[in-house]
N, CA, C and O atoms as CSV, one atom per row, in Angstrom:
chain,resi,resn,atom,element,x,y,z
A,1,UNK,N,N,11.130,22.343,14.377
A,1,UNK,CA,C,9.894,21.968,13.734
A,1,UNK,C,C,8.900,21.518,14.801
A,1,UNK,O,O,9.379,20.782,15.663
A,2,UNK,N,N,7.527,21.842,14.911
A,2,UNK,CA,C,6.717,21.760,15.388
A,2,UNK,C,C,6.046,20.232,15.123
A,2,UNK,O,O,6.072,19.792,13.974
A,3,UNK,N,N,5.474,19.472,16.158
A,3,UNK,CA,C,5.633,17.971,16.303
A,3,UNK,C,C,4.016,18.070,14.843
A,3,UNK,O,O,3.151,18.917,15.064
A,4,UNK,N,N,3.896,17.314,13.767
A,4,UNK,CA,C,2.832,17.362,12.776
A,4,UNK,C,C,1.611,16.988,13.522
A,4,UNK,O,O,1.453,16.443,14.614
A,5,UNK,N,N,0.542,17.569,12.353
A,5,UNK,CA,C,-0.652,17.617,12.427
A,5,UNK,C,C,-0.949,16.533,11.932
A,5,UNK,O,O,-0.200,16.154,11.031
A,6,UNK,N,N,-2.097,15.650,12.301
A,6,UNK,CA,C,-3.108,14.588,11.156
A,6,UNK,C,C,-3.267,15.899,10.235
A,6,UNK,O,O,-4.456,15.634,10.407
A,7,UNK,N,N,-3.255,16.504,9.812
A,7,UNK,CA,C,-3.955,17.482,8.663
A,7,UNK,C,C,-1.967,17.245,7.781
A,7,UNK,O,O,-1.598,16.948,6.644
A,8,UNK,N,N,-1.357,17.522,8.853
A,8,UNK,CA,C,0.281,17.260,8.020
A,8,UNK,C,C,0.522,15.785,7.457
A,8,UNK,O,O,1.015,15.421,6.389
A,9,UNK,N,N,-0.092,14.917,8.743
A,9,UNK,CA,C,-0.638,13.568,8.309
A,9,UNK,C,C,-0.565,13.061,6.897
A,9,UNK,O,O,0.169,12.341,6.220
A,10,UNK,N,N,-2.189,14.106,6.703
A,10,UNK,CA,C,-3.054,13.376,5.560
A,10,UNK,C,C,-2.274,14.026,4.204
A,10,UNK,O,O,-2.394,13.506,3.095
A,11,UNK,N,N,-1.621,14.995,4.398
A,11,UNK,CA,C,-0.837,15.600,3.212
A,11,UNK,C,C,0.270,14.879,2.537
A,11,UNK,O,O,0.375,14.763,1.316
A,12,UNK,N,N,1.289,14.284,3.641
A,12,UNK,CA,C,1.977,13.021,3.503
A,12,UNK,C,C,1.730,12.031,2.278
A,12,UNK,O,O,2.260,11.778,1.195
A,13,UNK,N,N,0.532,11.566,3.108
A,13,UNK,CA,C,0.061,10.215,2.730
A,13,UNK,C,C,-0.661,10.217,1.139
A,13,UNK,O,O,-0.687,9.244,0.386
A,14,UNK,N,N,-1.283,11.703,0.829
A,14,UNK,CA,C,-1.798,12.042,-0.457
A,14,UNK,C,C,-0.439,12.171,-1.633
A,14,UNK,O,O,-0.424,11.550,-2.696
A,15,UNK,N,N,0.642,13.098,-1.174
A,15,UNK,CA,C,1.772,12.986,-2.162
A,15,UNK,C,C,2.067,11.439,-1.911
A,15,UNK,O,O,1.928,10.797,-2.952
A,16,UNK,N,N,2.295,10.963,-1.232
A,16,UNK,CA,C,2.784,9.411,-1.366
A,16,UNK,C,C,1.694,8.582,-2.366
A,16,UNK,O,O,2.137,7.875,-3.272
A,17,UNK,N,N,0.411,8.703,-2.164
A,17,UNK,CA,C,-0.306,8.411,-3.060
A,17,UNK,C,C,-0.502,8.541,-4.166
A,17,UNK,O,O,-1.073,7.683,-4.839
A,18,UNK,N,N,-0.027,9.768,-4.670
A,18,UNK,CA,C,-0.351,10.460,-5.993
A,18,UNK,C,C,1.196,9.927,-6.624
A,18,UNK,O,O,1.274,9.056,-7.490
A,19,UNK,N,N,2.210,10.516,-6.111
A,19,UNK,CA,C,3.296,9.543,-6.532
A,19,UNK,C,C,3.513,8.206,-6.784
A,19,UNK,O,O,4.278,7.949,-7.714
A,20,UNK,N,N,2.768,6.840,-5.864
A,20,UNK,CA,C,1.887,5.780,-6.385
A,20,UNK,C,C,1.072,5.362,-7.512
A,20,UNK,O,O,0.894,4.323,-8.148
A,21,UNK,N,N,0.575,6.742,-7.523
A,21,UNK,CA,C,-0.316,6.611,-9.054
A,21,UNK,C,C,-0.034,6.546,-9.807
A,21,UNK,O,O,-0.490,5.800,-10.673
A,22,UNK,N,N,1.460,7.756,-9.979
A,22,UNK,CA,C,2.315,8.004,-11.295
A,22,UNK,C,C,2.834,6.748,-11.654
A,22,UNK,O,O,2.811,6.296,-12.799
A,23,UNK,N,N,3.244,6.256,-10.786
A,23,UNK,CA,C,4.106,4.811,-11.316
A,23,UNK,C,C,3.422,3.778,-11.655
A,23,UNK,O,O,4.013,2.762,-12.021
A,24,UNK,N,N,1.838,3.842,-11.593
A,24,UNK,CA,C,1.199,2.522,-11.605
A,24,UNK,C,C,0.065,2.765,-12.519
A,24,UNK,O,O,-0.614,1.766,-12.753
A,25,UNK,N,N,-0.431,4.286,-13.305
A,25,UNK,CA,C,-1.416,4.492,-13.883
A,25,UNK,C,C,-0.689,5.103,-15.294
A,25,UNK,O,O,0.497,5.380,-15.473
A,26,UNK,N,N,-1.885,5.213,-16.264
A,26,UNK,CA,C,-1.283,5.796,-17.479
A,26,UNK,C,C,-1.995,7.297,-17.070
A,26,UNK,O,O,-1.228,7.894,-17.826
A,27,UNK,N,N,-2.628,8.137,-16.636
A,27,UNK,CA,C,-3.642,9.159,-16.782
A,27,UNK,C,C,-3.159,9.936,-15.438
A,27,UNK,O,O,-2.653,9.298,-14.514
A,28,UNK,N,N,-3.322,11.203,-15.378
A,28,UNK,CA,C,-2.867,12.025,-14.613
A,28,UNK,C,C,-3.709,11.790,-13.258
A,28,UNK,O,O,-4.918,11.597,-13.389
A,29,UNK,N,N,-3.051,11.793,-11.739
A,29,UNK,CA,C,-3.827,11.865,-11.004
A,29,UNK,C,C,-4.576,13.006,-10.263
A,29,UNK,O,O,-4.194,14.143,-9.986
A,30,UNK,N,N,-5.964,12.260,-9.980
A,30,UNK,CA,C,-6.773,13.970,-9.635
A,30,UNK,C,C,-6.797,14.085,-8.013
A,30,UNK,O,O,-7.526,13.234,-7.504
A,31,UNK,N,N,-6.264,14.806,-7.255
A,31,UNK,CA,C,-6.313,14.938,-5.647
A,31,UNK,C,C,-7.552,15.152,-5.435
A,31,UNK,O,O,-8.204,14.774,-4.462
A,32,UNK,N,N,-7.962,15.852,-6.473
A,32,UNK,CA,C,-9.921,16.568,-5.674
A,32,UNK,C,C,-10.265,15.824,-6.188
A,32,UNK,O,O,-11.107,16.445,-6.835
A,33,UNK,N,N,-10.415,14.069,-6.769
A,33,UNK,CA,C,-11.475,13.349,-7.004
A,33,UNK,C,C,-11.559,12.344,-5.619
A,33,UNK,O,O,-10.544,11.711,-5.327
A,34,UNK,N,N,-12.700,12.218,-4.833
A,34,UNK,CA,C,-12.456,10.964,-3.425
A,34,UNK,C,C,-12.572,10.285,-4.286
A,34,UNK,O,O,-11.532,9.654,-4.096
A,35,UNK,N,N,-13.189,9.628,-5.558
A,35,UNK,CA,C,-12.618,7.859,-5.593
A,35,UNK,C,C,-11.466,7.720,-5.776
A,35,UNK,O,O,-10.779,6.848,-5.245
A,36,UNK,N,N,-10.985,8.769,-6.751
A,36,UNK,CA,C,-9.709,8.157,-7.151
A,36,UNK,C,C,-8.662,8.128,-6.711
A,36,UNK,O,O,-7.657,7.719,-7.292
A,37,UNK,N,N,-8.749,8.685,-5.289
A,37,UNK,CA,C,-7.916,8.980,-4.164
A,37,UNK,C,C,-7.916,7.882,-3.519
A,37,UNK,O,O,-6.971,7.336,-2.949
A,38,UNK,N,N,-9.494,7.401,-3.652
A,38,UNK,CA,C,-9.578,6.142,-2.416
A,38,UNK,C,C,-8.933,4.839,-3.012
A,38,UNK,O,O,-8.213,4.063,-2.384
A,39,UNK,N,N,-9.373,4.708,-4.546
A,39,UNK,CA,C,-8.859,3.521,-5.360
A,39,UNK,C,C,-7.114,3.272,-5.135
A,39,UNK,O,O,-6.433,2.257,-4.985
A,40,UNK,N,N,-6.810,4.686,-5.195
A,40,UNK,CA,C,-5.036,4.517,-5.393
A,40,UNK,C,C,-4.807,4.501,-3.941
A,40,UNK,O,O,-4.012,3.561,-3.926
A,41,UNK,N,N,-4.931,4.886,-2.578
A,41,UNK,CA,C,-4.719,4.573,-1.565
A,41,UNK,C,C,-4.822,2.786,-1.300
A,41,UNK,O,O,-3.860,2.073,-1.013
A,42,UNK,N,N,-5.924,2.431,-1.443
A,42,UNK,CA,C,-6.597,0.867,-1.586
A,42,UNK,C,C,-5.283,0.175,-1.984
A,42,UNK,O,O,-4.659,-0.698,-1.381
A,43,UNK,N,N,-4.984,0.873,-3.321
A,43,UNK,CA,C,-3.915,0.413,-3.870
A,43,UNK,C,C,-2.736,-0.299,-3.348
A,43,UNK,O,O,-2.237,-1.423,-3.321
A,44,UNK,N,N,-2.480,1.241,-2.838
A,44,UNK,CA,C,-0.970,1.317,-2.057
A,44,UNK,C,C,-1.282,0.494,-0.745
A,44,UNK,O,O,-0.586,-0.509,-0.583
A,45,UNK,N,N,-2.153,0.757,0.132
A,45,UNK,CA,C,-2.154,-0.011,1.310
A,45,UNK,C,C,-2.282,-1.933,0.844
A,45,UNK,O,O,-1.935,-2.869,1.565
A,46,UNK,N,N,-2.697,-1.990,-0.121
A,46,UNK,CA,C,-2.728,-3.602,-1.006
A,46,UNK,C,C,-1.336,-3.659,-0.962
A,46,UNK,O,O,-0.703,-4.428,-0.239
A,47,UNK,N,N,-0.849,-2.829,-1.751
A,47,UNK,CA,C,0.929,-3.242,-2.323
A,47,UNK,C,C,2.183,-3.316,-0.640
A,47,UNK,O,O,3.013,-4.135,-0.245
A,48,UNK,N,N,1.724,-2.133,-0.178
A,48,UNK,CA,C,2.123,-2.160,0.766
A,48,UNK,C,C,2.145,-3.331,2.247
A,48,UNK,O,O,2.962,-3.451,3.160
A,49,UNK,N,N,0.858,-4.050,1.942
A,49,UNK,CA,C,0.550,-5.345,2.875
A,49,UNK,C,C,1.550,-6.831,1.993
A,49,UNK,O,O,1.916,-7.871,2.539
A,50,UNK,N,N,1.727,-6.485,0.770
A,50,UNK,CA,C,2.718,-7.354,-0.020
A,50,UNK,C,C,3.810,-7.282,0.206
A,50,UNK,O,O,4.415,-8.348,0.318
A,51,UNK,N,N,4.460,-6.168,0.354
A,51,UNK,CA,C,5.971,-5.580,0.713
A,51,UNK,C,C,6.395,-6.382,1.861
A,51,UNK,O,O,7.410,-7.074,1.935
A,52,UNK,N,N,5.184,-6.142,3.045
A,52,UNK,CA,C,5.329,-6.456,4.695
A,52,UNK,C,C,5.475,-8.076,4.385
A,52,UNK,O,O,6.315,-8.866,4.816
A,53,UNK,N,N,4.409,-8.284,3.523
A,53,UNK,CA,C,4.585,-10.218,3.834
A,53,UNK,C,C,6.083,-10.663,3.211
A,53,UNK,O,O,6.721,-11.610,3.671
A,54,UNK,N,N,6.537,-9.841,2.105
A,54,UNK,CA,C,7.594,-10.549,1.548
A,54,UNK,C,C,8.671,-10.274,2.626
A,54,UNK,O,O,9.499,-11.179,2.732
A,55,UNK,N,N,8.800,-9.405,3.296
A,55,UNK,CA,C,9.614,-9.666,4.357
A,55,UNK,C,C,9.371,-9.782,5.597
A,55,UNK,O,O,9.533,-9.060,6.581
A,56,UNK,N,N,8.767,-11.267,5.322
A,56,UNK,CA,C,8.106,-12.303,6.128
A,56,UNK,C,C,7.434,-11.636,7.505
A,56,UNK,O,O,7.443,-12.273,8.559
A,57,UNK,N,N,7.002,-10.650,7.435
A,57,UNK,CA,C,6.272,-10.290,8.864
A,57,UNK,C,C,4.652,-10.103,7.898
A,57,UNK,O,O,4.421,-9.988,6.694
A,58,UNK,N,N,3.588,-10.155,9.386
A,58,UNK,CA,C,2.425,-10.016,9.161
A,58,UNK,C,C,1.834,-8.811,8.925
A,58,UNK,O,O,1.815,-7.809,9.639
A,59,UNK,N,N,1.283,-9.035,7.696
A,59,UNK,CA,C,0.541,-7.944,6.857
A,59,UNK,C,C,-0.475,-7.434,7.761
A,59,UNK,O,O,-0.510,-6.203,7.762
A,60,UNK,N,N,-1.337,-8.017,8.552
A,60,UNK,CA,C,-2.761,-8.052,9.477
A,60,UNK,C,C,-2.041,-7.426,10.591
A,60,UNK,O,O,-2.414,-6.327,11.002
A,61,UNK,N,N,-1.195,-7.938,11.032
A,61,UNK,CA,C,-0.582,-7.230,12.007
A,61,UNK,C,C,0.235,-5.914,12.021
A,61,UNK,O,O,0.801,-5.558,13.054
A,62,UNK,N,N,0.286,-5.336,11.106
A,62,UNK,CA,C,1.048,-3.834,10.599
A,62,UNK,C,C,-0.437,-3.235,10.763
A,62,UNK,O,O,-0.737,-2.424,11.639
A,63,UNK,N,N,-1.365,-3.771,9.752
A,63,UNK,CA,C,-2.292,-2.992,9.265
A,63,UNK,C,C,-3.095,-2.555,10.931
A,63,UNK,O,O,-3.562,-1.438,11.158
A,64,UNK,N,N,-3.099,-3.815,12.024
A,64,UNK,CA,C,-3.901,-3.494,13.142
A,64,UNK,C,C,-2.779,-2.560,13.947
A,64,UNK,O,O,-3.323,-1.670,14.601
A,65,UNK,N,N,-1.259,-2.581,14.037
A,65,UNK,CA,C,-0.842,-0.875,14.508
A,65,UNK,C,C,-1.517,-0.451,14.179
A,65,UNK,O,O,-2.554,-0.167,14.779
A,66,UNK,N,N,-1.117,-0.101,12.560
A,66,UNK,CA,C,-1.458,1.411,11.969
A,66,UNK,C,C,-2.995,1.924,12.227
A,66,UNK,O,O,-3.285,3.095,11.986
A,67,UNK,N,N,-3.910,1.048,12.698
A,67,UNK,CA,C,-4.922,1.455,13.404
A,67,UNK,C,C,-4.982,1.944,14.487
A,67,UNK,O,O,-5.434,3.009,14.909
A,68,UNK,N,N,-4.472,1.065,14.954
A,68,UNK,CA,C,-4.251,1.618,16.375
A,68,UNK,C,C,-3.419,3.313,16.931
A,68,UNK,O,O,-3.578,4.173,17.798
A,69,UNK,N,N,-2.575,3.033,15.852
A,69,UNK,CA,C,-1.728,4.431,16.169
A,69,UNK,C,C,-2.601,5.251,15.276
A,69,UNK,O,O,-2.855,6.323,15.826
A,70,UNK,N,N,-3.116,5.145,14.176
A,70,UNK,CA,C,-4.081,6.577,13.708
A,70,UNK,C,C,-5.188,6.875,14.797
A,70,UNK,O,O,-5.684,7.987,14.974
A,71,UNK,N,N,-5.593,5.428,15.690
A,71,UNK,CA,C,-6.829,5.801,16.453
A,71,UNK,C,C,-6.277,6.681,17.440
A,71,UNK,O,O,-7.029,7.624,17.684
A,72,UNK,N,N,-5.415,6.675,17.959
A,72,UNK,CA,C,-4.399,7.274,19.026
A,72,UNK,C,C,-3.819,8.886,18.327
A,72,UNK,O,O,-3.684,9.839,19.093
A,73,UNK,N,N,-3.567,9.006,17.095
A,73,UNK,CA,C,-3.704,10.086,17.098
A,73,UNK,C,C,-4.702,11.169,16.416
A,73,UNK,O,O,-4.382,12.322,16.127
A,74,UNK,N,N,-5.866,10.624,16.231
A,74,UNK,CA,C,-6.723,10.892,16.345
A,74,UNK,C,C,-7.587,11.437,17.812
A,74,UNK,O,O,-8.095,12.558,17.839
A,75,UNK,N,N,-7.672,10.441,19.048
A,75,UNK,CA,C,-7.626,10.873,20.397
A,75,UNK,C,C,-6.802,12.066,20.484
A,75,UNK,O,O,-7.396,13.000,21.024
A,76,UNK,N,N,-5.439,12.356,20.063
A,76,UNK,CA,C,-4.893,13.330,20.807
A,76,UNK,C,C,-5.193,14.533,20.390
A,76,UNK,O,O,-5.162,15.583,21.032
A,77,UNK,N,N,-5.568,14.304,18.988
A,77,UNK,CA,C,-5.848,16.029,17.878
A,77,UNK,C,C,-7.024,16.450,19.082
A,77,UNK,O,O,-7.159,17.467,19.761
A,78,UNK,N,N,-7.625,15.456,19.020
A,78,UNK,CA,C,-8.951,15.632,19.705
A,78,UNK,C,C,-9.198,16.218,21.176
A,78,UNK,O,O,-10.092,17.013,21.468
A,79,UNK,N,N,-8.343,15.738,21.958
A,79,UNK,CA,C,-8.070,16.255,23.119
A,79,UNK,C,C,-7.302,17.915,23.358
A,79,UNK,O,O,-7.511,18.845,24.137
A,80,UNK,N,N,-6.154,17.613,22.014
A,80,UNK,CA,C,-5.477,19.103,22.244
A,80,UNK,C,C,-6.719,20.040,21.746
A,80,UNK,O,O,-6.915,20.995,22.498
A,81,UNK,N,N,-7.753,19.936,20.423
A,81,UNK,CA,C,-8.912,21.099,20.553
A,81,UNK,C,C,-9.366,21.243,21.975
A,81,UNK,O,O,-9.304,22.409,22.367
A,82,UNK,N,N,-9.901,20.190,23.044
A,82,UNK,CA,C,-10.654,20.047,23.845
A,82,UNK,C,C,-9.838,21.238,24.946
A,82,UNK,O,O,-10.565,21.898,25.689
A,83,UNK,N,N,-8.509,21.424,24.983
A,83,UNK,CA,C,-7.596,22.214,25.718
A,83,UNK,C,C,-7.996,23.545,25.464
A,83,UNK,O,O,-8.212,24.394,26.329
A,84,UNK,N,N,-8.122,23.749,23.756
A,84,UNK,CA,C,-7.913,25.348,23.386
A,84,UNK,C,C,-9.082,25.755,24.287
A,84,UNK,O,O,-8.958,26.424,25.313
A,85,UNK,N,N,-10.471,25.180,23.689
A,85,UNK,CA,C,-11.662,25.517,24.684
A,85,UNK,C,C,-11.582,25.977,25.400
A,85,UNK,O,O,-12.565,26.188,26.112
């Protein structure tokens, strides 16, 4: 298997989302709507900063990785186009 794309990324993170939804909404979820993508992400990254605190590590501090490492691979998508060039 070929090391993923942010585009494999964001596909991930949408079934994880939409599967989120199922369990937490009464109404079918829509992938092609951005709010309701953004609301149930919001969501999950909320529930998910709850998870982290209950087992006692810092919520602020996950959330500033996961910045850090999306900013990082973000740089690299970016650099490998800059190669094809």
């Amino acid at each position: 298997m070929s090391d993923p794309t942010n585009g494999d990324r964001a596909a991930w993170a949408l079934t994880a989302v939409g599967s989120f939804h199922g369990e937490t909404r009464y109404y079918a979820f829509d992938p092609f709507s951005d709010g309701e993508v953004l609301e149930a992400a919001g969501d999950l990254l909320c529930n998910l900063m709850h998870l982290i605190q209950g087992y006692g590590e810092s919520a602020l501090q996950a959330v500033k990785d996961a910045t850090e490492m999306f900013l990082e691979e973000v740089a690299e998508e970016l650099q490998d186009l800059e190669e094809v060039d």
